[in-house]
N, C-alpha and C positions, 0 to 999 in steps of 0.2 A: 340470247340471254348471255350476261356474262358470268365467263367463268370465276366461279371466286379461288383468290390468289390469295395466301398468307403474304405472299412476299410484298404482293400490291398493296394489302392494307398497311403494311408494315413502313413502306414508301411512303403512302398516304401520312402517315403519322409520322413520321421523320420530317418531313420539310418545316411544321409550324413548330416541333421542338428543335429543332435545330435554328431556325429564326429567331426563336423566343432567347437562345442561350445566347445567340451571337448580339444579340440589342442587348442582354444585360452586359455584354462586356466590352462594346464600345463603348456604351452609356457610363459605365464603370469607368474607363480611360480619361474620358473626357471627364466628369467629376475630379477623377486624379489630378488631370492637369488644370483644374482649377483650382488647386486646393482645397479641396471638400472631399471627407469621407463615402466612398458609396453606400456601405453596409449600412451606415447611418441613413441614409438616406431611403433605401430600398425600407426598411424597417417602418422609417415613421410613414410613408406611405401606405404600408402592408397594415401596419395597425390602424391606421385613420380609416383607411376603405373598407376595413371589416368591420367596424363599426354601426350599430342598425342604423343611425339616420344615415349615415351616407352610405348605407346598401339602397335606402328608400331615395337616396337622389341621385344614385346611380342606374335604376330600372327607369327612374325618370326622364335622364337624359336618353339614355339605351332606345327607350322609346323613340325618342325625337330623330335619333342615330339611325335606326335601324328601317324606318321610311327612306329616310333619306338612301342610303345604302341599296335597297331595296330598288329603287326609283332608278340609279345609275347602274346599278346590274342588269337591269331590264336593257337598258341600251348596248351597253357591254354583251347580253348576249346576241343582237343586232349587228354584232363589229360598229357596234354607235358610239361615239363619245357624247352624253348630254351632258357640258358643263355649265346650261344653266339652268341646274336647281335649283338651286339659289335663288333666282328670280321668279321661277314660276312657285317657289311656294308663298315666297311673298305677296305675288301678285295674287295668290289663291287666297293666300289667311287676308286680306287686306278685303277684298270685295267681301269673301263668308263673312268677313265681321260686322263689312257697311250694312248687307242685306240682313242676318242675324238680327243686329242692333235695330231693325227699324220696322220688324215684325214682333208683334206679340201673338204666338200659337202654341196648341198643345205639343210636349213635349215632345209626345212621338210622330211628329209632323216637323217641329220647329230645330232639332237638332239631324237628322236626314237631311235636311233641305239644306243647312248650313255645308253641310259635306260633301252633300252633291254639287253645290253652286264651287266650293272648295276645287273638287275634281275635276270641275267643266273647266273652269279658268285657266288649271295648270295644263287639260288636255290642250285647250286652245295656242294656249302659248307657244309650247312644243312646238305644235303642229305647222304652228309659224316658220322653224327652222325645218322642219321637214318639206313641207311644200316648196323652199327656195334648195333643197340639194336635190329634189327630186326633177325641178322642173326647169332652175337655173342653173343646178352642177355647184353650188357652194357649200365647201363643207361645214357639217355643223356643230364643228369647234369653233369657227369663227363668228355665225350667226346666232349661236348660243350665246357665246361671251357678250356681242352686244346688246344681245336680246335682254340681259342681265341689266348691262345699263339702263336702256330704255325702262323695264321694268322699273329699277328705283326711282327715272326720272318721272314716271308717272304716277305712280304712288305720291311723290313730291305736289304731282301736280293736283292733284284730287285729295290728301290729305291735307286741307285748310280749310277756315272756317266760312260757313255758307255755302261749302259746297257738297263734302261727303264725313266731315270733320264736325265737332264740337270744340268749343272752346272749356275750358278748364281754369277759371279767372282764379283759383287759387292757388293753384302750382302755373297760370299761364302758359300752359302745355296744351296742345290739339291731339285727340284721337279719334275713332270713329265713335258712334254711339254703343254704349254700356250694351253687352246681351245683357237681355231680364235670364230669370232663373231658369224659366222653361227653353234657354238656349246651353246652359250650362252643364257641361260632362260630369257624371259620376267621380268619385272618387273613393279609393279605400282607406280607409280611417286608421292611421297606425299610431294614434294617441300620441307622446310626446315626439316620435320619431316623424311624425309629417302622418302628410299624404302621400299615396301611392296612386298615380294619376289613372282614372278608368280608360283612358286612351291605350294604355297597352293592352287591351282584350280585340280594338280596333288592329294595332300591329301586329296581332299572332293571325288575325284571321288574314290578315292580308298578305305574313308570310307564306300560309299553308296556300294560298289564293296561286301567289308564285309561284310554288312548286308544283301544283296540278296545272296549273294552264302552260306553264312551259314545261313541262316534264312529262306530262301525262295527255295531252291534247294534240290532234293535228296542226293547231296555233303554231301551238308552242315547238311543233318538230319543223313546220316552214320556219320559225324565225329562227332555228338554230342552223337550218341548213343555208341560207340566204346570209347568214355571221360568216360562216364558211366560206362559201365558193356563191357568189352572186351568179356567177356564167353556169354552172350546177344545177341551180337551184331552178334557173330559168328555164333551160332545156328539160326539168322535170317537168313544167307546167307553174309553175311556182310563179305570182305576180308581186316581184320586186319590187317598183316602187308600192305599190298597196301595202306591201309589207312593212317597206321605211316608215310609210303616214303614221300606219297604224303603231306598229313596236314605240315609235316617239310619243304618239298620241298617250296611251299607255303609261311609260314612263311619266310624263307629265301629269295624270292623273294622279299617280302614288307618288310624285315629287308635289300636288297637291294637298295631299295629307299629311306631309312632315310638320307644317307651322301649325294645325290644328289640338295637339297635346298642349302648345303653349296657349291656345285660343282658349279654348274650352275648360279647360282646367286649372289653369294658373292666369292669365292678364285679364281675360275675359272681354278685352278690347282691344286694337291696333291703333299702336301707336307710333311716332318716329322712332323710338327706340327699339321696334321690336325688334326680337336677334338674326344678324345676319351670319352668314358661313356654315351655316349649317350644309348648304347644299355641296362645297367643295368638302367638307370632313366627310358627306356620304361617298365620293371618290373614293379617301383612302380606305373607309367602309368596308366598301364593296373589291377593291384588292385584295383587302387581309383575306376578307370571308370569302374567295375565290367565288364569287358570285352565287352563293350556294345559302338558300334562306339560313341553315343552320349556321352556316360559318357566319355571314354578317351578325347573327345575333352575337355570338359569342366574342365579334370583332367591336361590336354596338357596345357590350357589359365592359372590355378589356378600354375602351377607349374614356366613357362614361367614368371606371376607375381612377385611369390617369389625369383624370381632369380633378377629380375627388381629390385625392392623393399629394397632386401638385400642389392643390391651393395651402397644402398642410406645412409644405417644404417651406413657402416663405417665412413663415414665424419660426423655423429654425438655422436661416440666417444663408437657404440656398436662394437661388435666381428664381425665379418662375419661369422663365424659358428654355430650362434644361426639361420640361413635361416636355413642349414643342420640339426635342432634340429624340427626346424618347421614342414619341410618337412618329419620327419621323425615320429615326432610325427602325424601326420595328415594320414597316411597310417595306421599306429598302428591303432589309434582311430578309422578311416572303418572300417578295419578288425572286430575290435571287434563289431564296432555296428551293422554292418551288421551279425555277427553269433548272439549275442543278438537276433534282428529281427528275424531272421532266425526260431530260437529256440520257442521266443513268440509264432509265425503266426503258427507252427507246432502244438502246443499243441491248441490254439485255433482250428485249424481245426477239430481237434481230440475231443475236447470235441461238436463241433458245431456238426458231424456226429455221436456220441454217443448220443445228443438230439436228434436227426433224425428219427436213431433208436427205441428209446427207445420208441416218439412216434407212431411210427409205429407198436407197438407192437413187436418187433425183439428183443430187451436189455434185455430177459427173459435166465429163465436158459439155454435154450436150442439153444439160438441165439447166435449171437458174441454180444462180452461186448466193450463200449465204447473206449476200447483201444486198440481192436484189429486190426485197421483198416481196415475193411473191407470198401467199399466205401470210403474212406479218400483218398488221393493223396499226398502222399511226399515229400521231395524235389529231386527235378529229376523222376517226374513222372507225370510232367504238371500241377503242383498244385496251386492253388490259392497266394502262399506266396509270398512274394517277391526275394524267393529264387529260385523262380522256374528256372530250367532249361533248360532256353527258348536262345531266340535272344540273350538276357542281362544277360546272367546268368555270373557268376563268374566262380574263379577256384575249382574243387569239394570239398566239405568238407570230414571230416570224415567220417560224417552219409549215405552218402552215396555210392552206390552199385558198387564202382569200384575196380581195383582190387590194384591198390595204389593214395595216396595224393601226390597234387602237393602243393611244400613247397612254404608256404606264405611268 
């Protein structure tokens, strides 16, 4: 059990305010140096987003954020990179819609099925770049990325007419067939301020989902220790590649369910426009939220805002690409303060356990010396820091015992 530390909590909460201050005042610089006020700028953002309709289309997108998020954390706690999200949710919402569209069933048969079929897709996908690092050694930042392609190219190929496509002779547009109603998600009624899409009751279950099966399950404790030390994990009895398929397979699944808030509750069909990037925004996701269902949401709501926010700054005469500057400065700034953190809490621990020692009469010539770590605890090996390699851990760093980094 860990011990609880004020100082650790205290650590804990210092790195994402200390991030959050340093992105306002780059973000601030750079404004300067364009000629534009910040304060002006921070304001009319701050007012637009507080605003109930765009609180109601920021739990919206959050939604969409926060699978996605969710999906590349999975991998991340794997020491995985899945960079394509993106692809396999397309590839999910694209067939749930063909098959969707072309059943008429009862509800509670006809929207399950959509989700499942959703799931299978994206697990299949994955699973593609898993079985070639598993069984040809190819990493799977590379056979994601194309996997990516390939997905759009075949979407391309099977969204036209006569084959999985409708035509659309009045707008001359092709999508798959229209779900009937009995395919169609709930939604909560906020009178003039929109809808609030029934697919977020979908994302909380699937966060808590993540947190008990990697937190609380034998799963979830191989796939953290195989994140770690592959050669570890193995000489436990631990079956590594099983672990790869699966942690991918997985991910893939809830990289599945990102395009279905758009599905079900807003387009109601796939079409060429439907939106892409989603799956690299759940990358920066899942950084801010250090892999931790609660952080991604709160990284899902903060992202969701700056999109709200942004759109406001053009009609007062800023760029729109200074959101993209935001957003991108504000991941940097965790990164860094979180390894900062990181770094402090480790050497503190080390000198705290060298005091220990030393009382103890042990720090003599013939004991171990304050920096050996003997008694001490690492990052990733249940330590006191904020680094620890727990529920909420990030993706591994350097320092630690795995046998590669997953690129931030």
């Amino acid at each position: 059990m860990k011990r609880f530390s004020v100082e650790r909590v205290l650590l804990t909460l210092l790195a994402p305010v200390l991030a959050l201050a340093a992105a306002f005042v780059i973000t601030s610089v750079v404004l300067v140096a364009t000629g534009k006020d910040p304060f002006t700028a921070f304001w009319v953002m701050f007012d637009y987003g507080t605003k109930s309709d765009s609180q109601v289309f920021i739990l919206n997108k959050a939604t969409t954020y926060y699978l996605a998020g969710l999906a590349v954390a999975i991998g991340f706690r794997m020491n995985l990179f899945n960079i394509g999200v993106d692809g396999q949710y397309r590839l999910a919402a694209f067939f749930a819609a063909a098959v969707g569209g072309a059943l008429e069933l009862p509800v509670l048969v006809h929207i399950p099925l959509i989700i499942l079929v959703a799931m299978l897709v994206g697990a299949m996908w994955a699973s593609i770049a898993a079985l070639l690092k598993v069984y040809r050694g190819v990493s799977e930042v590379i056979s994601t990325i194309m996997l990516n392609s390939l997905a759009t190219s075949f979407i391309g190929y099977l969204l036209v007419e006569d084959r999985l496509a409708v035509l659309h002779k009045d707008t001359n547009s092709v999508s798959t067939q229209p779900l009937p109603e009995s395919g169609q998600f709930f939604s909560f009624d906020m009178g003039a301020d929109g809808e609030i899409w029934g697919f977020i009751v979908v994302s909380v279950l699937a966060g808590i989902g993540f947190w008990f099966l990697l937190g609380r399950t034998r799963f979830g404790f191989d796939l953290r220790a195989v994140g770690r030390s592959e050669e570890a994990a193995k000489a436990s009895g631990v079956g590594v590649k099983r672990m790869v398929i699966t942690s991918m397979a997985l991910s893939g699944a809830v990289a599945g369910l990102t395009g279905l808030p758009l599905l079900l509750n807003d387009s109601h069909q796939f079409t060429s426009n439907f939106p892409t990037g989603i799956g690299f925004t759940g990358i920066a996701i899942a950084l801010l939220g250090r892999n931790n269902p609660v952080g991604i949401a709160f990284a899902a709501l903060l992202w969701g805002f700056l999109e709200r926010g942004g759109n406001r700054l053009e009609f007062h005469g800023y760029d729109k690409e200074i959101v993209g500057v935001m957003q991108g400065v504000i991941v940097l700034c965790v990164v860094i303060a979180y390894e900062l953190v990181r770094r402090y809490s480790l050497k503190s621990q080390q000198r705290m356990v060298g005091a220990e020692l030393a009382a103890a009469g042990q720090g003599g010539p013939g004991g171990p010396g304050p920096d050996s770590g003997t008694g001490g605890e690492g990052p990733g090996d249940g330590g006191d820091g904020p680094d620890d390699r727990g529920p909420d851990a990030g993706p591994n760093t350097p320092d630690s015992t795995e046998k590669k980094e997953v690129p931030a």
